[in-house]
C-alpha positions in Angstrom: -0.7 -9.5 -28.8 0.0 -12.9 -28.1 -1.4 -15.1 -25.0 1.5 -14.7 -22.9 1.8 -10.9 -22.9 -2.0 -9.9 -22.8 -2.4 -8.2 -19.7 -5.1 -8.7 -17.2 -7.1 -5.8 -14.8 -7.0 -6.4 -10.7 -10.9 -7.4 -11.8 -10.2 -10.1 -14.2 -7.4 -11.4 -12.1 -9.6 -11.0 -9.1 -12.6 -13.3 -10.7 -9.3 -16.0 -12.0 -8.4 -16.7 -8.5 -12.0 -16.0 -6.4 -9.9 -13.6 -4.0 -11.5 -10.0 -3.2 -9.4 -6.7 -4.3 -7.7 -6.5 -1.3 -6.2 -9.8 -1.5 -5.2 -9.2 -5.1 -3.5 -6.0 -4.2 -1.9 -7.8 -1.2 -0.2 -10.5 -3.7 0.9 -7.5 -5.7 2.1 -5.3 -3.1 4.2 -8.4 -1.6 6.0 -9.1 -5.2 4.1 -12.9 -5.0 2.1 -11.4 -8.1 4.4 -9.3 -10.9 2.4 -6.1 -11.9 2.9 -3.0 -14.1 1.7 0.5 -14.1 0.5 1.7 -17.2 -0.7 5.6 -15.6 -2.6 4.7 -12.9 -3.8 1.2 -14.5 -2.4 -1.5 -12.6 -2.0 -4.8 -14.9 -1.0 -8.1 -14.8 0.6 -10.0 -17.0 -1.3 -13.6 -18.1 2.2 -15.3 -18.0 2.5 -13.9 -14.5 -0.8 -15.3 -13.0 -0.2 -18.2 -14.8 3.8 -18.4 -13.0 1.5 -18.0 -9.8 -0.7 -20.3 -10.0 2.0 -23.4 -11.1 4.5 -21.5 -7.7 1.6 -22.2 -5.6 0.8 -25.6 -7.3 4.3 -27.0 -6.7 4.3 -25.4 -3.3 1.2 -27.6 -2.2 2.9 -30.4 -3.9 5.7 -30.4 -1.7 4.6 -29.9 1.6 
C-alpha cells in the first residue's frame, strides 16, 4: 500500500491534528474531512488529512 492510500484510525488522525474525538468526528460528519467505512471502522485516508491540512493552510493564507 503506498503512502497516499494508507488509511488512518479517528486515533491516529486525532494525535496528527491535537483535536479530541469529537472534533475529529465533527470534521467528518461536516464532509471537511473525507472518510470511509470499512464495517464499523471509520478511516481516513493519509491523502485526505494531508488535502486538509494544505485547504486549511491556503485558507489562513488568504485571509
Amino acid at each position: 500500500m503506498t503512502a497516499g492510500t494508507e488509511l488512518l484510525t479517528v486515533p491516529q488522525v486525532m494525535e496528527r491534528l491535537q483535536l479530541g474525538r469529537t472534533a475529529v468526528y465533527d470534521l467528518i460528519r461536516t464532509h471537511q474531512l473525507p472518510s470511509i467505512t470499512l464495517g464499523r471502522a471509520r478511516r481516513i485516508p493519509t491523502h485526505a488529512l494531508t488535502d486538509f491540512i494544505r485547504t486549511r493552510l491556503d485558507q489562513e493564507a488568504a485571509a
